[in-house]
N, C-alpha and C positions, 0 to 999 in steps of 0.2 A: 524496338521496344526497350523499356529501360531494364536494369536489371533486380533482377528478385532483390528485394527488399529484406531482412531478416531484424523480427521486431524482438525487442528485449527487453523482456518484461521486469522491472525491476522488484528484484527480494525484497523480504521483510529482513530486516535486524535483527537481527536474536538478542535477547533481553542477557543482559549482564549478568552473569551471578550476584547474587548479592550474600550477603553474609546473613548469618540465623538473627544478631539484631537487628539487623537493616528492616528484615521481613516484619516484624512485630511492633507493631502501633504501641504508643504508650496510651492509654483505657482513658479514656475521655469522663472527666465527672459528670453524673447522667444528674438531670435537673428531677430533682425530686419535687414528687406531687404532694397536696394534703391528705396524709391517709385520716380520712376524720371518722368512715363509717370504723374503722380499725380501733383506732384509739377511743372510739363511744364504745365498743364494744369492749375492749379491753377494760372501762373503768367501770362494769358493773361487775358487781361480787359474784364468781363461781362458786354455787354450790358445793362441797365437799362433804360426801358422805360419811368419812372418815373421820368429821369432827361431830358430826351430829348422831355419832354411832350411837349410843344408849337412848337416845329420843327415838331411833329410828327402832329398836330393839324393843320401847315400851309399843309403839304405836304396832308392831307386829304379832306382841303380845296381845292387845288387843283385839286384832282381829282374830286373832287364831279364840279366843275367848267366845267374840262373838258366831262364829261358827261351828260355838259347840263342842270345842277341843276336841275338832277331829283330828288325826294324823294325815300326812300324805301333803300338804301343801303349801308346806314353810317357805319354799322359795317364793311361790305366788304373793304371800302374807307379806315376804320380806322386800320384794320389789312394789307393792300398793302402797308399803310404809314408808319406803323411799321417796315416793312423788306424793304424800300426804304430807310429809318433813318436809321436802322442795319447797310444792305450792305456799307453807305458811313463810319461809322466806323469801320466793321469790317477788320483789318489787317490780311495779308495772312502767 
């Protein structure tokens, strides 16, 4: 009989150290898309409450007139006067 054989399996290499630049890819320029629904959105006017404050103040007056000058519900009066202002700037 011939004699035992002894198979040898061959290792893997062990990976070199490399140095902290070596490891770190330089950031590849990513190919940009057209943001178009972004930039339609960004070119129509934002509403700002803060400039239409005294229109929004008469139109709150208003209602509080029309309901009788009760007390208790300025906040309500002042957030309907809000989207009453809006809606007359808002374009479609």
């Amino acid at each position: 009989m011939a004699a035992a054989e002894t198979v040898i399996k061959p290792q893997r290499k062990r990976a070199a150290a490399k140095s902290p630049a070596a490891t770190h890819k330089a950031a590849k320029p990513r190919a940009t898309r057209p943001r178009t629904a972004k930039v339609a959105a960004a070119a129509q006017p934002v509403f700002d409450a803060a400039l239409h404050h005294d229109e929004i103040a008469r139109e709150a007056y208003f209602l509080w007139e029309s309901r009788g000058r009760m007390h208790g519900n300025e906040a309500e009066d002042w957030y309907r006067a809000v989207e009453i202002v809006r809606a007359r700037y808002q374009q479609d």
